[in-house]
C-alpha positions as YAML, in Angstrom:
chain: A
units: angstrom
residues:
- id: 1
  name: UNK
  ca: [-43.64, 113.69, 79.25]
- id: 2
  name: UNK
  ca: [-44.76, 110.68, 77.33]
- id: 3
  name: UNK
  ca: [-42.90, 107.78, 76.30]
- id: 4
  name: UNK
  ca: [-43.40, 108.55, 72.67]
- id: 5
  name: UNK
  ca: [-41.71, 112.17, 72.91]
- id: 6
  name: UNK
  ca: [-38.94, 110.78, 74.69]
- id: 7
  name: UNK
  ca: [-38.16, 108.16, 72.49]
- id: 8
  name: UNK
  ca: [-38.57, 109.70, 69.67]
- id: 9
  name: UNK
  ca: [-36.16, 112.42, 70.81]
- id: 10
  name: UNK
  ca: [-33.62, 110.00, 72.54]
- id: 11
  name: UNK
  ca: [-33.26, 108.25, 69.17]
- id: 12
  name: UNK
  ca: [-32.05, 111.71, 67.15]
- id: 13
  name: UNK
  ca: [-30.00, 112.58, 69.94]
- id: 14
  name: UNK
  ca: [-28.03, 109.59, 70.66]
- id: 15
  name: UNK
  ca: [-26.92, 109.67, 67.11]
- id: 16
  name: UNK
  ca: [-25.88, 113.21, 67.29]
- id: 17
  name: UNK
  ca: [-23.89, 112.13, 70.53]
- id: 18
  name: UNK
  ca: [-22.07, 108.83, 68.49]
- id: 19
  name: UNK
  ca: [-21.69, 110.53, 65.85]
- id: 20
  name: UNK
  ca: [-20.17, 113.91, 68.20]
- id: 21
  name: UNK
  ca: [-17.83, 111.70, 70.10]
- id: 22
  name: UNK
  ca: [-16.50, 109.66, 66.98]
- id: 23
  name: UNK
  ca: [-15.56, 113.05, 66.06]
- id: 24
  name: UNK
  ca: [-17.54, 112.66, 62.53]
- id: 25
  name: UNK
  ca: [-18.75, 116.48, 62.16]
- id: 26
  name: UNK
  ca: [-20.46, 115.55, 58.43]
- id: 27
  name: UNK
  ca: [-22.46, 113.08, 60.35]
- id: 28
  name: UNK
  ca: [-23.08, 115.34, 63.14]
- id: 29
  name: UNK
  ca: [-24.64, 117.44, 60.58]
- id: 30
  name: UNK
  ca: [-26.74, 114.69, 58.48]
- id: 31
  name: UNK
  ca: [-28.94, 114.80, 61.99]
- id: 32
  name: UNK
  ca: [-29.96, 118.40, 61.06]
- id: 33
  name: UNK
  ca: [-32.49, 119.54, 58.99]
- id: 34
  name: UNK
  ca: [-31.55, 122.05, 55.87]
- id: 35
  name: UNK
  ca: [-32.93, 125.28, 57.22]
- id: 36
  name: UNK
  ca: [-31.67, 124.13, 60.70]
- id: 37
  name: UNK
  ca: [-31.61, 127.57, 62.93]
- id: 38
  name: UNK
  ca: [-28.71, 126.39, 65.37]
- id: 39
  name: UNK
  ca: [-26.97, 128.43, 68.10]
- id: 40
  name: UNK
  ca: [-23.83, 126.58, 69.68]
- id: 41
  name: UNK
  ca: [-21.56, 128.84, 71.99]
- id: 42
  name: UNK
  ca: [-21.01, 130.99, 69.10]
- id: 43
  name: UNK
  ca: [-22.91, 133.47, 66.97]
- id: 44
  name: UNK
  ca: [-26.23, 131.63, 65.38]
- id: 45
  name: UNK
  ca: [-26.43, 129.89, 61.77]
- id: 46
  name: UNK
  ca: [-28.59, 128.16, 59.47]
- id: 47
  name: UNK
  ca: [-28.14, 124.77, 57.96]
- id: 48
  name: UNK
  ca: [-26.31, 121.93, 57.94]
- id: 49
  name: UNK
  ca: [-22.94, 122.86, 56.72]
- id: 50
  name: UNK
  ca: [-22.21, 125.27, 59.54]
- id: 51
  name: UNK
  ca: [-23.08, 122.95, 61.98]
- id: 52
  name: UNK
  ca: [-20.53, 120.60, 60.70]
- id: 53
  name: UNK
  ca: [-18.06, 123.35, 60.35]
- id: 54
  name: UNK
  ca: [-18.91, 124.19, 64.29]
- id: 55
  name: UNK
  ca: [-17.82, 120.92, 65.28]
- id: 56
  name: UNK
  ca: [-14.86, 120.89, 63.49]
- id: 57
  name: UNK
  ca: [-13.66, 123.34, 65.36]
- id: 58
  name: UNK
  ca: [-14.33, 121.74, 68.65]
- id: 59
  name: UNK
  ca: [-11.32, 120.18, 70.38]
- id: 60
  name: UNK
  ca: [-10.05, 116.62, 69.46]
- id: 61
  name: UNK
  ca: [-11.32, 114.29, 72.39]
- id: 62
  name: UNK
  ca: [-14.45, 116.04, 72.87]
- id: 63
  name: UNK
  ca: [-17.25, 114.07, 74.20]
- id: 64
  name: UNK
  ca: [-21.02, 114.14, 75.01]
- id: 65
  name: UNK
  ca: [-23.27, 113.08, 77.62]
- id: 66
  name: UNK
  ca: [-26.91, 114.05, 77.55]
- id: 67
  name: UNK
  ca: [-29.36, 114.34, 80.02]
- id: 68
  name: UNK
  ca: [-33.52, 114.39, 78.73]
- id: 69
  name: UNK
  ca: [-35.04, 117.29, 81.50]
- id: 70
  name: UNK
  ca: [-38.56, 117.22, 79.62]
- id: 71
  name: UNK
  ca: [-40.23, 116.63, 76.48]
- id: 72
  name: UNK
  ca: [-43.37, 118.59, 74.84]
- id: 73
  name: UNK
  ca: [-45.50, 117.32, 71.46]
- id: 74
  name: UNK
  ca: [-45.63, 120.71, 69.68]
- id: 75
  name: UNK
  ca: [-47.76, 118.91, 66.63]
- id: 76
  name: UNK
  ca: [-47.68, 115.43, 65.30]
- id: 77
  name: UNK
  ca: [-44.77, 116.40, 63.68]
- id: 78
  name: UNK
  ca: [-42.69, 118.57, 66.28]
- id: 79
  name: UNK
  ca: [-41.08, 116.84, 69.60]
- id: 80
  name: UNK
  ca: [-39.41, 120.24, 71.59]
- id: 81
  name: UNK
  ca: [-36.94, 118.67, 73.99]
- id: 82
  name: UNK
  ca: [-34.69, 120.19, 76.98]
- id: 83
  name: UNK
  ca: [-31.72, 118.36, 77.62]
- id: 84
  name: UNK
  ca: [-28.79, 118.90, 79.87]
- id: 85
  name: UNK
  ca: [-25.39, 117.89, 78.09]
- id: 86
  name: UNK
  ca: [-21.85, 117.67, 79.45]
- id: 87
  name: UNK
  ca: [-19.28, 118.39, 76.99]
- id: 88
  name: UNK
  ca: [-15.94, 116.53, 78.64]
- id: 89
  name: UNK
  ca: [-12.36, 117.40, 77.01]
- id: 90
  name: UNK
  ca: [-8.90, 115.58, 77.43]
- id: 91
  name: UNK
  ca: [-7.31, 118.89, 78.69]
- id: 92
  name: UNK
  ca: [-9.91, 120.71, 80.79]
- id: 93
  name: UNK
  ca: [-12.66, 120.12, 83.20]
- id: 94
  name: UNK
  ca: [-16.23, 119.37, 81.46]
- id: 95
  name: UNK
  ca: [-18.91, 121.77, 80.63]
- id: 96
  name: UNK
  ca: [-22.28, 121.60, 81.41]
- id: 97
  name: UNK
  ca: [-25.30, 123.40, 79.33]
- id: 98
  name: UNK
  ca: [-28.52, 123.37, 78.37]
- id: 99
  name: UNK
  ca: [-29.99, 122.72, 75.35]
- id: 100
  name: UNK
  ca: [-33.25, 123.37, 73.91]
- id: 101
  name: UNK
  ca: [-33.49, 121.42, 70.55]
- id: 102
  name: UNK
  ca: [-36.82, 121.14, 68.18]
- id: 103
  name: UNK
  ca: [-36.81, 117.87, 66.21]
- id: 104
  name: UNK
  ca: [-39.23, 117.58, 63.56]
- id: 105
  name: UNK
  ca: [-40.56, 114.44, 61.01]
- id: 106
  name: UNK
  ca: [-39.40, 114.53, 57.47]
- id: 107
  name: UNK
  ca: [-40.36, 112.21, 54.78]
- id: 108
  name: UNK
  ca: [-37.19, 110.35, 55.81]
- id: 109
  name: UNK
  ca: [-37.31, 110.20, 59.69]
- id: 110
  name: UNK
  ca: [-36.80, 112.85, 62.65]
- id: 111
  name: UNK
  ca: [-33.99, 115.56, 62.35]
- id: 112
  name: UNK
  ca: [-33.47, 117.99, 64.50]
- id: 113
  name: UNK
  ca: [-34.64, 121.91, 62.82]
- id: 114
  name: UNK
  ca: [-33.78, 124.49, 65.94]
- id: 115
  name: UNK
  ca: [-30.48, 123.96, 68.30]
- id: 116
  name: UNK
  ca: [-29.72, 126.53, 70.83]
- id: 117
  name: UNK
  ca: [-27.33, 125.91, 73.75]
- id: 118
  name: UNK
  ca: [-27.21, 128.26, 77.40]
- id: 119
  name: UNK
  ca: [-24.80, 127.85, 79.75]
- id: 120
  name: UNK
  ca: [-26.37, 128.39, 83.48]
- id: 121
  name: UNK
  ca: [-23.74, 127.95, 86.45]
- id: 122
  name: UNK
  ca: [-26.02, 125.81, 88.11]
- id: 123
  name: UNK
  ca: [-28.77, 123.32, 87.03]
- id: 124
  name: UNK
  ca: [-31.50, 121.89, 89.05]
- id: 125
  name: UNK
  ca: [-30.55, 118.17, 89.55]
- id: 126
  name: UNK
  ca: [-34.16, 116.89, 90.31]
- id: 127
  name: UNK
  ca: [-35.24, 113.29, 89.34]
- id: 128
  name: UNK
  ca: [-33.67, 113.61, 85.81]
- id: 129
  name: UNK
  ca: [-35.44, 111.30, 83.03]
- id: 130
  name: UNK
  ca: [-32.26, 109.69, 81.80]
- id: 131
  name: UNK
  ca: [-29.22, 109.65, 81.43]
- id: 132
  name: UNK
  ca: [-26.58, 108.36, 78.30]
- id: 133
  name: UNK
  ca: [-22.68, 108.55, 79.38]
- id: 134
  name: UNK
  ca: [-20.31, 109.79, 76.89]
- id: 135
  name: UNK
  ca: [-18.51, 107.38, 74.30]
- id: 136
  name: UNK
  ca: [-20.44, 104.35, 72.53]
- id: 137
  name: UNK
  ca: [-24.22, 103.80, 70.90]
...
């Protein structure tokens, strides 16, 4: 993983995780391309809109933490990151997944264009890359 990659897709994904845990779901959604494919813990859908509408209807007081696992260049316009994320809630424990998210370069900056979440019961907790706790920046 170079620095580059991981920049690059540390600075889409920490505003996806401000803008999750201020609980702003139209911002969430500004982060996402228009023909977004994106796969939450529900059914799949494409573009913006339902992503926004699939945060809404996450619980008040969720919260995101992200973990970067690996980055790969797919062209000079294509960062593919995988990314472990805890998901923390006032009234339950905190779920982990994984997510495998495709950001690409627009004439106005990176945005993320393919979202798809898995939940595994256990995740291999070697020498992650970083880390970003949940709440803030």
């Amino acid at each position: 993983m170079t620095g580059n990659e991981h920049q690059i897709l540390d600075g889409v994904m920490n505003q996806w995780r401000s803008a999750v845990n201020a609980h702003d779901y139209d911002r969430v959604a500004s982060y996402f391309t228009d023909d977004v494919i994106f796969q939450g813990l529900h059914p799949y859908s494409v573009g913006p809109r339902s992503v926004a509408e699939y945060y809404a209807s996450q619980p008040i007081g969720m919260t995101a933490a992200y973990t970067i696992r690996e980055t790969r260049r797919l062209a000079d316009d294509l960062v593919l990151g995988y990314l472990s994320v805890d998901f923390a809630f006032t009234d339950r424990p905190a779920l982990t997944v994984c997510l495998s998210v495709i950001v690409r370069r627009t004439g106005k900056g990176w945005f993320i264009s393919h979202y798809q979440v898995s939940r595994l019961t256990q995740l291999d907790a070697s020498t992650p890359v970083t880390a970003h706790a949940a709440g803030g920046g």
